[in-house]
Structures are given as structure tokens and as C-alpha cells.
BALOBA-1460 file (C-alpha; in Angstrom, 3 decimals):
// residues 164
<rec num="1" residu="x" x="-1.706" y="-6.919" z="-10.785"/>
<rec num="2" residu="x" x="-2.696" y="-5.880" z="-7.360"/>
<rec num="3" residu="x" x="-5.610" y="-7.709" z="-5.667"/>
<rec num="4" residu="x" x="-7.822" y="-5.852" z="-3.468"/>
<rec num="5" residu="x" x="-8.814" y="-7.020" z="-0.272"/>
<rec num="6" residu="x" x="-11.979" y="-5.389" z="0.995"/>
<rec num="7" residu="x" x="-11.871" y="-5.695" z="5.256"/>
<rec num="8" residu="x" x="-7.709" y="-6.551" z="6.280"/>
<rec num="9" residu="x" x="-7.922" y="-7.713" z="10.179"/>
<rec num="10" residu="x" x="-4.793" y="-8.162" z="11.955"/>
<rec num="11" residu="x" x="-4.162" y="-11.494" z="10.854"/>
<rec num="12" residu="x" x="-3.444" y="-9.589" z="7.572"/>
<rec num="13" residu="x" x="-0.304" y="-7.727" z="6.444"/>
<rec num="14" residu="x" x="-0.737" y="-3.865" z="8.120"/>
<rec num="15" residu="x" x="-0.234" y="-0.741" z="6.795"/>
<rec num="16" residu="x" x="3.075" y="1.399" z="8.422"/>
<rec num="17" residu="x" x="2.897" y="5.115" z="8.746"/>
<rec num="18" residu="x" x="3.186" y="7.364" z="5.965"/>
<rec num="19" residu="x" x="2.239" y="4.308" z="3.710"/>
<rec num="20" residu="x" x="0.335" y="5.071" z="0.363"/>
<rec num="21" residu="x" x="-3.443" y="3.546" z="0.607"/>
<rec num="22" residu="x" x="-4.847" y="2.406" z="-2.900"/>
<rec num="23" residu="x" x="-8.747" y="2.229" z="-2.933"/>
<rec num="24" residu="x" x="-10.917" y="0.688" z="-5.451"/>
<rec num="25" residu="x" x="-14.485" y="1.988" z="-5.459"/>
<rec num="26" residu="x" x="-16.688" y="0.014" z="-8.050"/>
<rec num="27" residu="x" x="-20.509" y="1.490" z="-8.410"/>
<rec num="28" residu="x" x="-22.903" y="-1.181" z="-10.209"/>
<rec num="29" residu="x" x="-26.053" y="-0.032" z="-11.549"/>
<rec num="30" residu="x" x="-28.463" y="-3.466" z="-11.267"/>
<rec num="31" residu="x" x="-31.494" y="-1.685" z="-11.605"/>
<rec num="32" residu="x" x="-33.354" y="-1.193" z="-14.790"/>
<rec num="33" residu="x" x="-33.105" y="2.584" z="-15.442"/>
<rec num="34" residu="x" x="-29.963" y="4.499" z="-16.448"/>
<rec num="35" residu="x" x="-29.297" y="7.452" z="-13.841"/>
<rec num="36" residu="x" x="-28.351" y="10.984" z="-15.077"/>
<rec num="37" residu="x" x="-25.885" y="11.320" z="-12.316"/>
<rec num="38" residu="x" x="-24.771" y="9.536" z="-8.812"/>
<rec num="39" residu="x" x="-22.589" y="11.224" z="-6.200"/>
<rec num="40" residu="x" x="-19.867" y="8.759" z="-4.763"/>
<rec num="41" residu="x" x="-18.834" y="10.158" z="-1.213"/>
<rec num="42" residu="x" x="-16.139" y="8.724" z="0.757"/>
<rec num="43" residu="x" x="-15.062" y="9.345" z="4.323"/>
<rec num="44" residu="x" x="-11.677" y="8.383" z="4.918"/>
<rec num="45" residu="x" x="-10.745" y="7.355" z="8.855"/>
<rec num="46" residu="x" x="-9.207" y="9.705" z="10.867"/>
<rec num="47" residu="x" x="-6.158" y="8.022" z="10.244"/>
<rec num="48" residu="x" x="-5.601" y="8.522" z="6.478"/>
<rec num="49" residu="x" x="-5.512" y="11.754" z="4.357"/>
<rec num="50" residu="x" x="-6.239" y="12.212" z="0.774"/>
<rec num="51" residu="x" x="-3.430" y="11.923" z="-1.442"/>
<rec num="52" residu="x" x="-5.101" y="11.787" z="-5.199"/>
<rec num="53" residu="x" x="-7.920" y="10.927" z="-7.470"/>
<rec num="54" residu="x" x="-10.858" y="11.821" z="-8.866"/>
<rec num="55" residu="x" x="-13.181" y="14.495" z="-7.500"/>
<rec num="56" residu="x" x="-12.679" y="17.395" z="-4.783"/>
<rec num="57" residu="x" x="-11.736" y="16.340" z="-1.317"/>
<rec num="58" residu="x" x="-12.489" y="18.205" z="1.854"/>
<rec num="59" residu="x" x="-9.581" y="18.197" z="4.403"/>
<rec num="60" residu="x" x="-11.684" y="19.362" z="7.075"/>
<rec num="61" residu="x" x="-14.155" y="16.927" z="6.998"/>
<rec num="62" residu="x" x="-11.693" y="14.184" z="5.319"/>
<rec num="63" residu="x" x="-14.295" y="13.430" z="2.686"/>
<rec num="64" residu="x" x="-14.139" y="12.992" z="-1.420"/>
<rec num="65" residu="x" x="-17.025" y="13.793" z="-3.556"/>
<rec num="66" residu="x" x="-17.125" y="13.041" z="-6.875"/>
<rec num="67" residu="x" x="-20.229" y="12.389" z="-9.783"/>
<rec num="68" residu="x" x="-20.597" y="9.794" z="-11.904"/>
<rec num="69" residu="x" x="-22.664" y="11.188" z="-15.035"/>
<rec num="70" residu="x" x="-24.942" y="7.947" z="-17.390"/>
<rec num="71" residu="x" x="-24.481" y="5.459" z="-14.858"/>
<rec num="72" residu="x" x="-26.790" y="3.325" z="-17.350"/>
<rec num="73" residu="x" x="-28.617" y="-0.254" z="-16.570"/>
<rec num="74" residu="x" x="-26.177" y="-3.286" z="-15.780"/>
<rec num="75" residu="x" x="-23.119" y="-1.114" z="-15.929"/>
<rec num="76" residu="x" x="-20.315" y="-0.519" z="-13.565"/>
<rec num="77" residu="x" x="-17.694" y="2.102" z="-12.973"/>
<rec num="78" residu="x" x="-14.524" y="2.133" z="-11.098"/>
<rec num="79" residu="x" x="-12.874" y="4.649" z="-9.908"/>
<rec num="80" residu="x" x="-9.401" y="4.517" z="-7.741"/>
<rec num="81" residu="x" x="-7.612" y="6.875" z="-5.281"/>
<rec num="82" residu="x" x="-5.091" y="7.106" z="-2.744"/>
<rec num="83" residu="x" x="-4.785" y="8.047" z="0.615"/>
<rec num="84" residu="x" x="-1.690" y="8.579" z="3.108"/>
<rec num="85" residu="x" x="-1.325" y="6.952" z="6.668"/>
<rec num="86" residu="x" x="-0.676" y="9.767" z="9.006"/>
<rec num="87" residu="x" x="2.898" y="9.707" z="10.369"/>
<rec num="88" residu="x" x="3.535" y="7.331" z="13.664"/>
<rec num="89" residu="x" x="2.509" y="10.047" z="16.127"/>
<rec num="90" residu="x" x="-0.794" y="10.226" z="15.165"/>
<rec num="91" residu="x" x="-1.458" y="6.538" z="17.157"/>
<rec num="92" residu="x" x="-1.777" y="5.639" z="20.367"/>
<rec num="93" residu="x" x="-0.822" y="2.096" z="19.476"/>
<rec num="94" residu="x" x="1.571" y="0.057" z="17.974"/>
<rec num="95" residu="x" x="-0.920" y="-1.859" z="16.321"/>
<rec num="96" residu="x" x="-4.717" y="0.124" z="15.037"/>
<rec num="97" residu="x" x="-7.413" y="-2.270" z="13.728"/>
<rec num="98" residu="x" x="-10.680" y="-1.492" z="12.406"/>
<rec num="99" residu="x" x="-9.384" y="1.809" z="10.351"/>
<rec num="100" residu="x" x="-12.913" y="2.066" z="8.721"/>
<rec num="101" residu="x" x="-13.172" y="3.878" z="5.186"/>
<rec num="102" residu="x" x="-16.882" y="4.423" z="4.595"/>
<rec num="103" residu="x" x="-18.279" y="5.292" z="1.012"/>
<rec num="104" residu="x" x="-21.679" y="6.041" z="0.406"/>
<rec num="105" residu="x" x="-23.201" y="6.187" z="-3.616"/>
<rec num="106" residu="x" x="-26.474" y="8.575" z="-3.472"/>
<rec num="107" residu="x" x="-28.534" y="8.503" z="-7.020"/>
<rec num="108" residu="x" x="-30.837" y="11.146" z="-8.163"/>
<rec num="109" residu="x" x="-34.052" y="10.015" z="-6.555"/>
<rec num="110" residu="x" x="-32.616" y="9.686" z="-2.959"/>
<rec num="111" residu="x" x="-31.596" y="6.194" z="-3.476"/>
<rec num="112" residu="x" x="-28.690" y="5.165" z="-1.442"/>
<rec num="113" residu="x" x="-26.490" y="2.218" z="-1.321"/>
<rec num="114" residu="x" x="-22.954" y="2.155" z="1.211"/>
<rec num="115" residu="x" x="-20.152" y="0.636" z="2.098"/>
<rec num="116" residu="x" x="-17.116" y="0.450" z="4.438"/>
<rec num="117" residu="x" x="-13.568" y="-1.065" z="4.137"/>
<rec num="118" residu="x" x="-11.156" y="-1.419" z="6.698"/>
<rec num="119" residu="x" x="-7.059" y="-1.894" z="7.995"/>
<rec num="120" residu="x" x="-4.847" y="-2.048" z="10.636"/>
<rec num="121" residu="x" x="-1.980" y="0.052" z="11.159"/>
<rec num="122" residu="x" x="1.439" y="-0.666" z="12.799"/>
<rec num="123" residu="x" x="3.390" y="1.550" z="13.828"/>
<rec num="124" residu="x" x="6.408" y="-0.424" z="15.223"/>
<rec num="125" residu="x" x="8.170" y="-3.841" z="14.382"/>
<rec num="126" residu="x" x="8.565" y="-5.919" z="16.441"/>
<rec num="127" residu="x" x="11.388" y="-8.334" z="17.000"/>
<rec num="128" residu="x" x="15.125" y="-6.941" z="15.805"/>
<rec num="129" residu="x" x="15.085" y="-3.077" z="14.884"/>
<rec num="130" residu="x" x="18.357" y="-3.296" z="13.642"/>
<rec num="131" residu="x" x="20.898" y="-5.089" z="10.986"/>
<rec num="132" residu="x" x="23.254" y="-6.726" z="11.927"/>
<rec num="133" residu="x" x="26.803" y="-5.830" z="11.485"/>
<rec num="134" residu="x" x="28.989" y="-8.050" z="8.719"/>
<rec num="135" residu="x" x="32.021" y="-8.907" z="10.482"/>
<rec num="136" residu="x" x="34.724" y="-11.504" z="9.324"/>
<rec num="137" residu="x" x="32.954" y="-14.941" z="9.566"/>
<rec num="138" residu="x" x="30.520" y="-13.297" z="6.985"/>
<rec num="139" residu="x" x="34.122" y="-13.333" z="4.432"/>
<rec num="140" residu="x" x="35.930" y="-16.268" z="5.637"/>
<rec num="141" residu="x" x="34.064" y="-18.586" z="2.857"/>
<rec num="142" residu="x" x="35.835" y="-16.437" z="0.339"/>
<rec num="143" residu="x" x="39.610" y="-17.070" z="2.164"/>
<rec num="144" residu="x" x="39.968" y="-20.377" z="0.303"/>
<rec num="145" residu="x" x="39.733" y="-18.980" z="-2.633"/>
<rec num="146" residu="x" x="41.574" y="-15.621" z="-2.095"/>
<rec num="147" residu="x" x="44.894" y="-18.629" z="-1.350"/>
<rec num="148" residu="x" x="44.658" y="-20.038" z="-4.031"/>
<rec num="149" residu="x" x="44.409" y="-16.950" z="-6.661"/>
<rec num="150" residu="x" x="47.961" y="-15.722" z="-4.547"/>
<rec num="151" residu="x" x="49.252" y="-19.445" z="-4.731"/>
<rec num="152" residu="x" x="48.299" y="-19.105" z="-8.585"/>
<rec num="153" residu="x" x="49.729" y="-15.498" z="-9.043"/>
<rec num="154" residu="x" x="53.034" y="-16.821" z="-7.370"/>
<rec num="155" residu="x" x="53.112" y="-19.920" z="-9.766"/>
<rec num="156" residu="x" x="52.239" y="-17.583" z="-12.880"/>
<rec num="157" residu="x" x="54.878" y="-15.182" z="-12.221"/>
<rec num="158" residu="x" x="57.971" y="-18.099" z="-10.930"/>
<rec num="159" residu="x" x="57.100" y="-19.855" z="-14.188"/>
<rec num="160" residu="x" x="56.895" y="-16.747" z="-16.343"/>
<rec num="161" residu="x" x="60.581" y="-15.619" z="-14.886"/>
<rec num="162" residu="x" x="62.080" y="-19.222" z="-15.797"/>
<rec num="163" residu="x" x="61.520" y="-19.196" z="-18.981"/>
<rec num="164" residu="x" x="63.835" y="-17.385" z="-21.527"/>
């Protein structure tokens, strides 16, 4: 089951490029009156493109609009997507905080209620960029026992030839 986490900081696990982005948008009605309809719009960062859900997106504003129709009293709806990190190049760091996904629920008498959400993104690891290379030492545990399936072999077969 995943668990969402609503604001990641850099103290969290980051995002790498090209990554898939799962949001989680949950609209509550706590009034007392059922709506007809809300509109759920959400601006993704600069950083992120749309990659599915529900609604129509807008690549050249980066937002998704969708309705939500009987939003009635005391009742919530979720609704999930997913967005795509844009590839390494598109950072001028290795690490980007503060990758702010704002959403903004508008019901049908002008009411409006909003949110934002936001990651980092890293674009390089630090520390050792490569594997290392297996070499001998990463065997030689298995040399004892290699010896002693021969030594066995050898013993099998001398014993196997003296009988008659």
C-alpha cells in the first residue's frame, strides 16, 4: 500500500529524472449542501509533465481540469494521477527542493478551497557511480569446496576401478 506524503523536503527520499509522480487529490465536502458540480484544477511545477488520469490536461499551461459531478454533504472523492520528472537536463541542480504542485477545487457558487504539495529532485548520486568489478577474492570462499568435490571425484572413480 503506498503512503502518501503531502510536502517531501530534502531530508526525504527525492525523486530522479524521468521518475513516475503518483498524486492523490482527495476533495471533502464539510458543508451542508450537496454541489451539482466542482472543478478540481491542478498546476503541476515546471518540472513535471502529465503522464495520466482523469480529466483533460493542458501542456501549455501544464494544468489538469477535471469535474466532480454530486459532490454531496460529508462526502469525499479521490481521484489519482501521474506525472513524469523531466529528464536531468531540465535542472540546474543536482538537488531541486520546493517542486510545488498546486491544486485548486472551485464549487458552483465561487467557493474556493486550495492546496499545494511539494518534492525535491536529484539529479545525480552522489558517492560511487559505479559497481565494482568481481574479481577472484569475490570466488575464493568457494575454492575449499571446489577441492574437495575433485578430491571426492578422484576417490569415487579409484574406488569404482578397484572393484571387480
Amino acid at each position: 500500500m503506498n503512503v502518501f506524503v503531502e510536502n517531501l523536503t530534502s531530508n526525504d527520499a527525492a525523486y530522479a529524472p524521468n521518475d513516475i509522480v503518483e498524486y492523490d487529490i482527495a476533495v471533502s465536502n464539510t458543508s451542508n449542501v450537496n454541489y451539482q458540480e466542482v472543478t478540481v484544477s491542478d498546476t503541476l511545477p515546471t518540472y513535471l509533465t502529465f503522464d495520466s488520469g482523469p480529466g483533460s490536461y493542458n501542456s501549455s499551461t501544464n494544468v489538469l481540469t477535471y469535474t466532480l459531478a454530486n459532490l454531496n454533504s460529508g462526502t469525499t472523492v479521490r481521484n489519482r494521477f501521474t506525472a513524469k520528472v523531466k529528464p536531468a537536463t531540465a535542472f540546474a541542480n543536482d538537488l531541486t527542493c520546493n517542486v510545488d504542485n498546486y491544486v485548486k477545487v472551485t464549487g458552483p457558487d465561487g467557493q474556493i478551497d486550495d492546496d499545494t504539495a511539494s518534492l525535491c529532485v536529484q539529479t545525480r548520486v552522489m558517492g560511487v557511480t559505479t559497481l565494482p568489478v568481481a574479481g577472484f577474492e569475490d570466488y575464493a570462499f568457494v575454492l575449499p569446496f571446489a577441492v574437495l568435490a575433485l578430491m571426492g571425484s578422484a576417490l569415487f572413480m579409484a574406488l569404482k576401478k578397484a572393484r571387480p
